[in-house]
Residue, then its C-alpha position, 0 to 999 in steps of 0.5 A: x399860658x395857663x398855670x397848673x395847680x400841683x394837684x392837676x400837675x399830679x392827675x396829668x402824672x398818673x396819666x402819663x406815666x400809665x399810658x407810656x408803658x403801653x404806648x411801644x406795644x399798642x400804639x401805632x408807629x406814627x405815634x411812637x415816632x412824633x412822641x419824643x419829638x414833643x417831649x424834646x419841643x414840648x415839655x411833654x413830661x410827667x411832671x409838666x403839662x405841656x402848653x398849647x402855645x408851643x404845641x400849636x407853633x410845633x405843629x404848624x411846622x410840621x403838618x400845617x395844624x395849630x390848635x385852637x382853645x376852647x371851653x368845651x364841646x363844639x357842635x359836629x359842624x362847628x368842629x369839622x369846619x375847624x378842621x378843614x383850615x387846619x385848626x383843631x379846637x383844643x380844652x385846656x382842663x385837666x380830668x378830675x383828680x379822683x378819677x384819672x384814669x377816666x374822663x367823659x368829655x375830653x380834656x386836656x390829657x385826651x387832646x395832648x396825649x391822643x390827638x397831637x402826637x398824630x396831627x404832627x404826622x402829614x399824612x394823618x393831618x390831611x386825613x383829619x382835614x379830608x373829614x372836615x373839608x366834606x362838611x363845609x356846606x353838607x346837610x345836617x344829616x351829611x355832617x353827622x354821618x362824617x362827625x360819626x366816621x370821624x369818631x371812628x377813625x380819629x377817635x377810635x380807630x385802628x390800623x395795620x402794621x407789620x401785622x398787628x393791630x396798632x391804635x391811631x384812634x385818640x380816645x383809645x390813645x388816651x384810655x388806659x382800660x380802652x386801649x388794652x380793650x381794643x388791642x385783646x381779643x374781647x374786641x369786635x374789630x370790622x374793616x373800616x367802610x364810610x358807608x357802614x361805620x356812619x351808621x354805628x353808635x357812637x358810645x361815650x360812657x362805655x367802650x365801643x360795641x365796635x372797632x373799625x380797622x384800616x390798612x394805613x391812613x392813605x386807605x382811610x383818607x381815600x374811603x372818606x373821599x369816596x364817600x365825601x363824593x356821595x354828599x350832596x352840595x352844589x359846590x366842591x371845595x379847596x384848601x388853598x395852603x398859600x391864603x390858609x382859605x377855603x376856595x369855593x369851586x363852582x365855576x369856571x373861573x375858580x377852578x382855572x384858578x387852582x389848575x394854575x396852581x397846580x401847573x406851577x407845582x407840577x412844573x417845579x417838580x418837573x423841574x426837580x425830577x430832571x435836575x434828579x435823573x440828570x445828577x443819577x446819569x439818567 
């Protein structure tokens, strides 16, 4: 467990106290939803910091996600292959106090108040793990063209609710300045498509040229599984939730294995449906 010093404890303060005021009117619901639940868990305060290990426990009970500590930044493919096994790779240091309101690589006020808030949610969990499922195995050309799409959506993405642009991106839910950008009418904002937004790029200095916006994660998550089908590998993979493994599918025998799995799952809820419309005199 990492103790904080007094004066890092402060920056995370500034930090958090600014975000939560425009969290209810730019974040998405997702987010406003799991956010008390890790204040509640977590410790998330302005006067405390809170500590991978009991962010990590809280999140494998609710997606299946642990976070993992790391010095620094990962290479693309290294990164998308944690995610893949529902692993994301995490810093630990905090931005530097004269500057708080800003960081140039992510620290750890960009992994907690952008990026765990939302890998609490299933659904927004899966989609992170469709991108890093893709690379296992892709080009070097291919993982760039996902590490970008990632960097999109997960870092910079926008989304629809109730017809208002809400942020789920976790370096517009980390940047005061940013967040208020992407949200005004200053921003270029353009539908989100895999086969476009992986050309775009990236910029770390400064706010995005660009905004990519999706209807909801499921309609993201199902682009990036187009698009993951266009990437050339002489293989298809599956994430075996029972062994927490990547299964290689590149013959008969495996697949048979995971069709067998999905008979089981599918006669349980079979069984569940019956048992449902059976107690609803169906």
């Amino acid at each position: 467990r990492i103790e904080y010093t007094p004066e890092e404890v402060r920056t995370w303060g500034v930090v958090f106290r600014e975000l939560t005021k425009l969290y209810p009117t730019h974040a998405c619901r997702e987010y406003l939803k799991n956010l008390p639940l890790l204040t509640r868990y977590c410790g998330y305060k302005e006067d405390n910091i809170p500590q991978l290990e009991d962010v990590s426990l809280f999140l494998r009970d609710r997606s299946g996600f642990t976070v993992r500590p790391v010095a620094g930044y990962l290479s693309p493919r290294d990164f998308l292959a944690g995610l893949a096994y529902r692993v994301f790779n995490c810093t630990q240091y905090v931005r530097h106090s004269t500057d708080p309101l800003y960081t140039p690589e992510p620290d750890t006020c960009h992994e907690l108040l952008g990026h765990v808030p939302l890998l609490a949610d299933p659904k927004f969990a899966q989609f992170s793990q469709e991108i890093g499922l893709a690379s296992l195995g892709a080009s070097d050309e291919d993982v760039q063209k996902l590490a970008t799409c990632y960097f999109f959506t997960i870092e910079f993405g926008l989304c629809k609710q109730e017809g208002q642009l809400r942020a789920y991106g976790a370096g517009l839910l980390s940047s005061i300045g940013e967040l208020r950008h992407a949200l005004s009418d200053e921003a270029c904002v353009k539908m989100f498509d895999p086969k476009i937004t992986c050309h775009q790029e990236c910029l770390i200095t400064t706010f995005q040229e660009v905004y990519f916006v999706s209807e909801s994660f499921e309609e993201a998550k199902e682009k990036m599984r187009e698009f993951a089908k266009t990437i050339k590998r002489p293989f298809s993979v599956y994430y075996n939730p029972y062994t927490q493994s990547v299964d290689l599918l590149k013959d008969t025998r495996s697949i048979e294995n995971v069709v067998q799995d999905l008979r089981s799952d599918l006669t349980t809820i079979c069984d569940a449906l019956g048992k449902m419309n059976t107690y609803l005199g169906i």
